[in-house]
MMTF fields as JSON, N, C-alpha, C and O atoms, coordinates in Angstrom:
{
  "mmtfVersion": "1.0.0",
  "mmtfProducer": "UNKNOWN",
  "numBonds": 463,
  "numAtoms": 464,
  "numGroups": 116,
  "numChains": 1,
  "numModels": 1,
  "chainsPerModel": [1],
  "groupsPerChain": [116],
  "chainIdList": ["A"],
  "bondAtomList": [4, 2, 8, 6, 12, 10, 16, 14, 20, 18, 24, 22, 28, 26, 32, 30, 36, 34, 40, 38, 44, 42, 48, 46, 52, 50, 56, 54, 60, 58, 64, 62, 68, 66, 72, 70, 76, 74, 80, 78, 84, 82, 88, 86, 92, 90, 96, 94, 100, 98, 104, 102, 108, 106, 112, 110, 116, 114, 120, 118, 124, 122, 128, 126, 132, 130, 136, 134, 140, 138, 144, 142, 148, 146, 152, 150, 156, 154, 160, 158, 164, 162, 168, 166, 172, 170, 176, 174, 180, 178, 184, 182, 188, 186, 192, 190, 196, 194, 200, 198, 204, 202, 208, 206, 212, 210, 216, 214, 220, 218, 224, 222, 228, 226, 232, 230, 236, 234, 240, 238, 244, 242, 248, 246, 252, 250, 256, 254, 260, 258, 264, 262, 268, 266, 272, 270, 276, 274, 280, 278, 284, 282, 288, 286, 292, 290, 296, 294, 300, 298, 304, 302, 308, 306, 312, 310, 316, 314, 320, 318, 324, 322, 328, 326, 332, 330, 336, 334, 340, 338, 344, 342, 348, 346, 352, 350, 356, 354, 360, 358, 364, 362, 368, 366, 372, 370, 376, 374, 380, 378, 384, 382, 388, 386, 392, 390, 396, 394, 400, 398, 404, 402, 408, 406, 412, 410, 416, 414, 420, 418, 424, 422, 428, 426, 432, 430, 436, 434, 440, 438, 444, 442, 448, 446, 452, 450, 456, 454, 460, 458],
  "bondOrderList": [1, 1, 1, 1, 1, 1, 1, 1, 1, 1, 1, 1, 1, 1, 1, 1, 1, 1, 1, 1, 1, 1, 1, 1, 1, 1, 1, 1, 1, 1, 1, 1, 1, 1, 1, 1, 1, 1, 1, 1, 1, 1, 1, 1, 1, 1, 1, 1, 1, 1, 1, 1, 1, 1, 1, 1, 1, 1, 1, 1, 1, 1, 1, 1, 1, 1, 1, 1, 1, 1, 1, 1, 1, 1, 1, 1, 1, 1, 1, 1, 1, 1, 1, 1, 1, 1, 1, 1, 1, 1, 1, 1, 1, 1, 1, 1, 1, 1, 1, 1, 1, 1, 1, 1, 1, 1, 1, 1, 1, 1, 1, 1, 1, 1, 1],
  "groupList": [{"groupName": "UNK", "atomNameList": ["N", "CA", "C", "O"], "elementList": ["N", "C", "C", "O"], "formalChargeList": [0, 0, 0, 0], "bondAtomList": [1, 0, 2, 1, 3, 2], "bondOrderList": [1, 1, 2], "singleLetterCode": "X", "chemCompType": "L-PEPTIDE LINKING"}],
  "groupTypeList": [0, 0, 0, 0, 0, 0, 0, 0, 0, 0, 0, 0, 0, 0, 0, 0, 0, 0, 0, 0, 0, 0, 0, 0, 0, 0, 0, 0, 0, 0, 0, 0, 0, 0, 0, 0, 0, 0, 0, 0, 0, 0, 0, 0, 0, 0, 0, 0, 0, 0, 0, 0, 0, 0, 0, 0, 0, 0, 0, 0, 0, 0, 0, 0, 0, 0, 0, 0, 0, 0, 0, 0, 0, 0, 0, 0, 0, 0, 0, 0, 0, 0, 0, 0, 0, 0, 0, 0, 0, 0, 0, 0, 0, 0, 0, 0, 0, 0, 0, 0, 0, 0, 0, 0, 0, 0, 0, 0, 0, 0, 0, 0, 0, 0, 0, 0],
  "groupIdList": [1, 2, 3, 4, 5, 6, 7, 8, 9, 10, 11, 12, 13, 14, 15, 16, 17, 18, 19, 20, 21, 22, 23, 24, 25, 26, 27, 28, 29, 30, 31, 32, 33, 34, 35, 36, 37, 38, 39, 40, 41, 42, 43, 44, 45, 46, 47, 48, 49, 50, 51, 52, 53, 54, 55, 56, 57, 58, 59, 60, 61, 62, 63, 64, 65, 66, 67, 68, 69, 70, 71, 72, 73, 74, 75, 76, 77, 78, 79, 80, 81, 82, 83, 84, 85, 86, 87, 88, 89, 90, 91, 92, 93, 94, 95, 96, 97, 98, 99, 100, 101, 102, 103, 104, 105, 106, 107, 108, 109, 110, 111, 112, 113, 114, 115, 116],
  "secStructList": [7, 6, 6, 6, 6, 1, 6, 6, 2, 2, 2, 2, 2, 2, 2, 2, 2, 2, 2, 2, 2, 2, 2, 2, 2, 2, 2, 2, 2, 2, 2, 2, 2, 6, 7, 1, 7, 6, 6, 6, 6, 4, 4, 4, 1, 7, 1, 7, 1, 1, 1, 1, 6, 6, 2, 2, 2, 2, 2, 2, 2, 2, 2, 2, 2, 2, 2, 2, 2, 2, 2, 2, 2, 2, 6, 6, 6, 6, 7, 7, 1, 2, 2, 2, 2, 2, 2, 2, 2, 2, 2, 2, 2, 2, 2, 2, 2, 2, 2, 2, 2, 2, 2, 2, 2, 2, 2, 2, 2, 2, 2, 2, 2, 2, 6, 7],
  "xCoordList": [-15.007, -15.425, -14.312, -14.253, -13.318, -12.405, -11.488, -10.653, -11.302, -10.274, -10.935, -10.052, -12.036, -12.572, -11.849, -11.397, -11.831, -11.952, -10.745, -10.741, -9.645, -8.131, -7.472, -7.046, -7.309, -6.935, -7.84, -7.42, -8.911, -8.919, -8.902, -9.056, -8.738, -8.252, -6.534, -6.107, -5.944, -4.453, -4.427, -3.867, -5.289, -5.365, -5.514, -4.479, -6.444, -7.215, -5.853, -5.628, -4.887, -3.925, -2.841, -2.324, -2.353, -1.555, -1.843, -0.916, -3.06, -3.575, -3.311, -2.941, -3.65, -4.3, -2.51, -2.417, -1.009, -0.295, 0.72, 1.474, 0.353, 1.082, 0.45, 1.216, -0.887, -1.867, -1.099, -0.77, -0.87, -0.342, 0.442, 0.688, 1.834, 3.164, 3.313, 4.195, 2.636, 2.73, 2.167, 2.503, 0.917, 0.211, 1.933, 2.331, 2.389, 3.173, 4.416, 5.148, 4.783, 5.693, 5.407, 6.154, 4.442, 3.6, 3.49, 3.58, 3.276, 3.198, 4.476, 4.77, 5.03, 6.584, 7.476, 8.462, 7.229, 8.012, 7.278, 8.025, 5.647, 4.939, 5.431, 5.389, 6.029, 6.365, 7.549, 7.962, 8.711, 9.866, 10.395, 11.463, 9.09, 9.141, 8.757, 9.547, 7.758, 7.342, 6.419, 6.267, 5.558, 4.318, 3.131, 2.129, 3.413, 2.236, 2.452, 3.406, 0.918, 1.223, 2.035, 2.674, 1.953, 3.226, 2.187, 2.62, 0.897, -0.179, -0.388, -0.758, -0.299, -0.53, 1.031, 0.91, 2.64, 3.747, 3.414, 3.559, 2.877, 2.796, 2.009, 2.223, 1.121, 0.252, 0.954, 0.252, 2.099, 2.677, 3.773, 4.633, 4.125, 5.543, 5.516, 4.514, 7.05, 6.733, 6.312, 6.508, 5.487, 5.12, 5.548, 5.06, 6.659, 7.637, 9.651, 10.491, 9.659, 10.673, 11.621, 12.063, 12.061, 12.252, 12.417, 11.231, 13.053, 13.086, 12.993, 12.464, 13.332, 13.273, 12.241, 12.132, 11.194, 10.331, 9.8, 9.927, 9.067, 8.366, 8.662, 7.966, 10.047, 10.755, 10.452, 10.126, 10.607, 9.866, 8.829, 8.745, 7.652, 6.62, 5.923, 5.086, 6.554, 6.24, 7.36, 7.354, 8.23, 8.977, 8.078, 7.715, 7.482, 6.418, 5.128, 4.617, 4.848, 3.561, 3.838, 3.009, 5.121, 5.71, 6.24, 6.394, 6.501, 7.175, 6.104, 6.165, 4.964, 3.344, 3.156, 3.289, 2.832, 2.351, 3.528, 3.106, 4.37, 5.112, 5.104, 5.493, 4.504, 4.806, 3.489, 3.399, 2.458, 1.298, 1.005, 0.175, 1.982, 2.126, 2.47, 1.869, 4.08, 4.792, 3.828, 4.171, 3.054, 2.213, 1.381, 1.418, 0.817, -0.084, 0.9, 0.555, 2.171, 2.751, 3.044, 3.176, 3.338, 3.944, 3.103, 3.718, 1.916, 0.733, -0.79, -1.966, -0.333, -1.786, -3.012, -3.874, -2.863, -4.157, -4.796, -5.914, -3.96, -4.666, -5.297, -6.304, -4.517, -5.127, -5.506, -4.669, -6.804, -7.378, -7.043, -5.832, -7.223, -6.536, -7.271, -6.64, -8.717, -9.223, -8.714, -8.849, -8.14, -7.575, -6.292, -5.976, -5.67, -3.958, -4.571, -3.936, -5.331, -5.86, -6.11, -5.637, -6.956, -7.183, -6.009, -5.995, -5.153, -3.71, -3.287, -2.684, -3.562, -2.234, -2.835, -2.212, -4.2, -4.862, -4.451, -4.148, -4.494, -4.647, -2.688, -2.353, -1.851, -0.815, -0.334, 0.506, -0.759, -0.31, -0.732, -0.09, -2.137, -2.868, -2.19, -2.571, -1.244, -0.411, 0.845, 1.438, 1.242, 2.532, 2.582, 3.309, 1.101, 0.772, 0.542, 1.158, -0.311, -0.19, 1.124, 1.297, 2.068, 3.376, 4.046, 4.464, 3.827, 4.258, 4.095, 5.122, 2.979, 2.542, 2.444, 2.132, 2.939, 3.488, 4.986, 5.441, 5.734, 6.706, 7.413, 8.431, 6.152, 6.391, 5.915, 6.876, 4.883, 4.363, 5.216, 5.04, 6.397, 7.8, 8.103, 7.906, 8.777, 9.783, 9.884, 10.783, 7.999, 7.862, 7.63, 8.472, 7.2, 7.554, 8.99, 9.133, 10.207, 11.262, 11.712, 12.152, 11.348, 11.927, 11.356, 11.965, 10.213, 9.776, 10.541, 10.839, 10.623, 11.292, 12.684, 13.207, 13.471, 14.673, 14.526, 15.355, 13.452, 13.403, 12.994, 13.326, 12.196, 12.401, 12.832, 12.198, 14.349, 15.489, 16.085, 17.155],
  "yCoordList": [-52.667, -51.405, -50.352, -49.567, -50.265, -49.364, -49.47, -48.565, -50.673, -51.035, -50.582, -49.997, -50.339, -49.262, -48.29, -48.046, -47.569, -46.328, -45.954, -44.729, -46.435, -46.826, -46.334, -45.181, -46.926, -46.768, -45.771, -45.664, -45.114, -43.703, -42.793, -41.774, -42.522, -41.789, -41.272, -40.118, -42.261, -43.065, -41.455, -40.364, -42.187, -41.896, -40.548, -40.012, -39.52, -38.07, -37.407, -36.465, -37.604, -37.253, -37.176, -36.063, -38.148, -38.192, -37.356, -36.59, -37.2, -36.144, -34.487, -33.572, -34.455, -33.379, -32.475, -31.264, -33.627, -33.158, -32.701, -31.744, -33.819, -32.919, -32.202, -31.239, -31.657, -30.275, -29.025, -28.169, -29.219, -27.971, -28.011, -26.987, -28.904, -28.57, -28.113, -27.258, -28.438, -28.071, -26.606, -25.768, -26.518, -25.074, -24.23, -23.445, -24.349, -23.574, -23.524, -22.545, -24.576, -24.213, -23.353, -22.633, -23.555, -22.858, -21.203, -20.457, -20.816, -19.574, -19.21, -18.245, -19.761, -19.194, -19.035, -18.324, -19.751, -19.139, -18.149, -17.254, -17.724, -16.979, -15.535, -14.642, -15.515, -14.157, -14.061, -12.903, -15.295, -15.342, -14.563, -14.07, -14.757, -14.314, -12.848, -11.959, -12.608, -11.022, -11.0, -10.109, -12.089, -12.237, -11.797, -11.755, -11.325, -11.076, -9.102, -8.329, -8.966, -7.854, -7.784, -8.722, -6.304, -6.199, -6.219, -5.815, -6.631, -7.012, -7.963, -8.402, -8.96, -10.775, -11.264, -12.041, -10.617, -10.829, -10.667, -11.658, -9.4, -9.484, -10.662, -11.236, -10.497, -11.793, -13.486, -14.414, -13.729, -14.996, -14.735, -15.471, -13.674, -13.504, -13.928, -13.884, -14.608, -15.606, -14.323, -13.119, -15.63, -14.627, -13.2, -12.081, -13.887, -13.136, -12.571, -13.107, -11.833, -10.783, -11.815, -12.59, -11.992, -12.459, -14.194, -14.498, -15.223, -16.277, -17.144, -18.253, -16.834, -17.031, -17.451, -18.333, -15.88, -15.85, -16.845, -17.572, -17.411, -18.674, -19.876, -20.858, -19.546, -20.984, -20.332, -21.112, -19.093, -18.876, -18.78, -18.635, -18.852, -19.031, -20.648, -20.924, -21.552, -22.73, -23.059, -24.287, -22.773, -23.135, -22.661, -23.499, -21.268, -21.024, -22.13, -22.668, -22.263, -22.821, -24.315, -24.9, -25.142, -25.949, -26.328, -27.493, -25.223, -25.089, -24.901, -25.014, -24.56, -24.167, -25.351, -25.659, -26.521, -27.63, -28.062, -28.184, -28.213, -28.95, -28.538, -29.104, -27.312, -27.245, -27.719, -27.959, -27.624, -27.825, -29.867, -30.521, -30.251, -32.229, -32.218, -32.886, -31.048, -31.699, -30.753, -30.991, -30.054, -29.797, -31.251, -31.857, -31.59, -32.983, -34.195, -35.156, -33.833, -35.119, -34.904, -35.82, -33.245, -33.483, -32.936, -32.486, -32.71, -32.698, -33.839, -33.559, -34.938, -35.351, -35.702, -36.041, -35.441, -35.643, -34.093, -33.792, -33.278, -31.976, -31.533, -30.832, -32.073, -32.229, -33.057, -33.76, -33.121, -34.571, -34.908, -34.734, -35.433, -35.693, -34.478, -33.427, -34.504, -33.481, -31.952, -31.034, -31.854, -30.46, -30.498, -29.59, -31.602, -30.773, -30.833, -30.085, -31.386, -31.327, -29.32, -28.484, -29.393, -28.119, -27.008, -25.923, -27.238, -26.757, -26.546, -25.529, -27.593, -27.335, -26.254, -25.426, -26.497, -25.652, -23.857, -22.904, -23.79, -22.142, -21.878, -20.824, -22.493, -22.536, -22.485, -21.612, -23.373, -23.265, -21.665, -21.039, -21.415, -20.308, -18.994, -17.931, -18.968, -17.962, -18.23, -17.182, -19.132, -18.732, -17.954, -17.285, -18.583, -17.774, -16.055, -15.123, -15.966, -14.406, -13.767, -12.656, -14.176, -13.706, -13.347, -12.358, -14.663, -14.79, -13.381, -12.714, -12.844, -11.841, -10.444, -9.502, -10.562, -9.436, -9.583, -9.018, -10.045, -10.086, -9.679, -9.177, -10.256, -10.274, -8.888, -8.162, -8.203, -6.815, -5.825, -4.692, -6.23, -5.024, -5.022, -4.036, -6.648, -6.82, -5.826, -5.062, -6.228, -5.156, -3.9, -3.265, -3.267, -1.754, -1.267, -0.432, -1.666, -1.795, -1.439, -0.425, -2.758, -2.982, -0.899, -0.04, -1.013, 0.395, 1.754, 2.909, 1.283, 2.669, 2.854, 3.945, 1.721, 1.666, 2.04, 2.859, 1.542, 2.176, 3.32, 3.726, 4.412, 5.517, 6.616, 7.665, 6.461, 7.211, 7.214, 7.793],
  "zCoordList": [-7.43, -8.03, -8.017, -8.964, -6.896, -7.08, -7.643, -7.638, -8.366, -9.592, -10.433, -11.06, -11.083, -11.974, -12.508, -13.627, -11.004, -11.154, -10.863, -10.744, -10.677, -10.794, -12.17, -12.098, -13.328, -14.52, -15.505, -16.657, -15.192, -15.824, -15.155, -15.827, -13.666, -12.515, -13.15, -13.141, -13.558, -13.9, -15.216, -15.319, -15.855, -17.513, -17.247, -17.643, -16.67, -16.421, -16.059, -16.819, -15.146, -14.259, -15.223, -15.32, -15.994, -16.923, -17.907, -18.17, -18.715, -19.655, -19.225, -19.96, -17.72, -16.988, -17.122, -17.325, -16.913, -16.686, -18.07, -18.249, -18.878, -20.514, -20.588, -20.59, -20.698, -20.514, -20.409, -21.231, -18.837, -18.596, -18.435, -17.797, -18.614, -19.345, -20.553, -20.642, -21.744, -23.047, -23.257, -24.093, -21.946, -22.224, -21.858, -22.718, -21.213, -20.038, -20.922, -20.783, -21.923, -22.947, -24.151, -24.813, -24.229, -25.423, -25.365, -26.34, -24.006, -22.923, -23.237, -23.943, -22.863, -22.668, -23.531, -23.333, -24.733, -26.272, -26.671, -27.068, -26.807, -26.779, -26.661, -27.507, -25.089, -24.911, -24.903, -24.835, -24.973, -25.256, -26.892, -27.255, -27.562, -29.225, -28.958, -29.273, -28.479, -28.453, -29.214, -30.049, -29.038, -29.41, -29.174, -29.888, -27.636, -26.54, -26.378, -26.47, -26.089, -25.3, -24.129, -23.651, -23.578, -22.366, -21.171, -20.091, -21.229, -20.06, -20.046, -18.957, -21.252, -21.375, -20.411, -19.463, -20.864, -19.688, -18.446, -17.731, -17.809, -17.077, -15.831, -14.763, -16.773, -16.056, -16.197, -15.797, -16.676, -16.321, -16.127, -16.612, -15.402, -14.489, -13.386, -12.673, -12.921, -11.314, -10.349, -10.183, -9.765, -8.548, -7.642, -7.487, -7.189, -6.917, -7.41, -8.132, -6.921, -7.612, -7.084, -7.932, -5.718, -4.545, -4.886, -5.018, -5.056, -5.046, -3.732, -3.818, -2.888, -1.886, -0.814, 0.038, -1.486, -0.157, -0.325, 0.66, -1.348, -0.947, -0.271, -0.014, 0.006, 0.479, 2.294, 3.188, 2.493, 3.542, 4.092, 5.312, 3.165, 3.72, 4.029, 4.888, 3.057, 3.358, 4.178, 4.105, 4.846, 6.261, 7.171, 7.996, 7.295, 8.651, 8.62, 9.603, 7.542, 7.615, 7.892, 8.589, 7.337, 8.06, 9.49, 9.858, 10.253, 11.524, 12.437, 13.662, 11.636, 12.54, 12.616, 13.801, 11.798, 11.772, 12.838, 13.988, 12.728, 13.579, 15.057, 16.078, 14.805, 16.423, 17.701, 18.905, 16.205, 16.963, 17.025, 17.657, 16.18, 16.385, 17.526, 18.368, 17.982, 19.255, 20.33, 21.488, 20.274, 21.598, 21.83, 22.901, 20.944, 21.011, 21.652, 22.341, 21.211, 21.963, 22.924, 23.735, 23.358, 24.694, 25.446, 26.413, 25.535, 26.384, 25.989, 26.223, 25.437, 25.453, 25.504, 24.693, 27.517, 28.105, 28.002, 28.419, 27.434, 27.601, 26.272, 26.179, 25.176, 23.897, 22.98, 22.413, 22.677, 21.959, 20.988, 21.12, 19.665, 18.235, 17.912, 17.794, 17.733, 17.183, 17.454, 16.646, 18.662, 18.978, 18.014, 17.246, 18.174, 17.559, 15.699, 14.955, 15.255, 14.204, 13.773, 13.002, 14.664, 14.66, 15.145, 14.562, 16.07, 16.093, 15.126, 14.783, 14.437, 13.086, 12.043, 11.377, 12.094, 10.673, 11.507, 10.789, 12.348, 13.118, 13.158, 12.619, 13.568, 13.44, 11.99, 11.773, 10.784, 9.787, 8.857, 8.014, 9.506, 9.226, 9.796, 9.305, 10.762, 11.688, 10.58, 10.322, 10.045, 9.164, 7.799, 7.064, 7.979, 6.359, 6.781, 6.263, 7.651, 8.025, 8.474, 7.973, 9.269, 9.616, 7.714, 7.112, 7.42, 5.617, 5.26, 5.132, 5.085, 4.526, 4.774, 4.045, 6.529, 6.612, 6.648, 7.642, 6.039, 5.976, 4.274, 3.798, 3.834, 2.218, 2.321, 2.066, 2.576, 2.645, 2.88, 2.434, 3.733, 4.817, 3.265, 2.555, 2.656, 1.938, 0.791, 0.441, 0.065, -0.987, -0.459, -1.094, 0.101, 0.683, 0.508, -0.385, 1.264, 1.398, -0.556, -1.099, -1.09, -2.214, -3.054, -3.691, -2.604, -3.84, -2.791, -3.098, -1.974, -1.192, -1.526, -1.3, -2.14, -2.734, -4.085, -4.483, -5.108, -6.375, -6.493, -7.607, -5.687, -5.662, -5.364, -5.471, -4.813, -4.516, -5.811, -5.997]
}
């Protein structure tokens, strides 16, 4: 039965992904032409100003997980699987909040410079 459901699983995923590549090209000559209002740009501008930060926030939320594997290894009569399981989600959940106040200083910072 799960060979079934194998080859249009296959098929959905493949569809699902020219989808929204073609949408996302389509988008982007769109406002590349000056086609769009200046509120339709705004709303598919990258996230951030900042290229970077995201590469910092998935390092904390990476370095959380990791730190809460090597507590599990190097204490494991004190922590069960199910605990470092749960380590990791509260640890990965602490990078994302550090993330965000960090991204929060960053943009502060950034408008306190554009209005001088």
């Amino acid at each position: 039965m799960p060979e079934i459901v194998i080859l249009p699983a296959m098929f959905l995923a493949i569809v699902a992904i020219v989808k929204i590549v073609t949408d996302n090209r389509i988008k982007t000559q769109l406002i590349k032409g000056g086609l769009v209002d200046e509120k339709v740009k705004f709303l598919y501008q990258s996230g951030s100003e900042r290229p970077g930060i995201s590469n910092v926030k998935w390092g904390l939320v990476l370095v959380g997980i990791g730190l809460a594997a090597m507590i599990g290894f190097w204490f494991p009569d004190a922590v069960s699987e199910e605990g470092v399981i749960g380590l990791m989600f509260i640890f990965a959940g602490l990078g994302f909040l550090i993330y965000y106040f960090v991204a929060a200083r960053g943009t502060d910072s950034r408008k306190d410079d554009t209005a001088n």
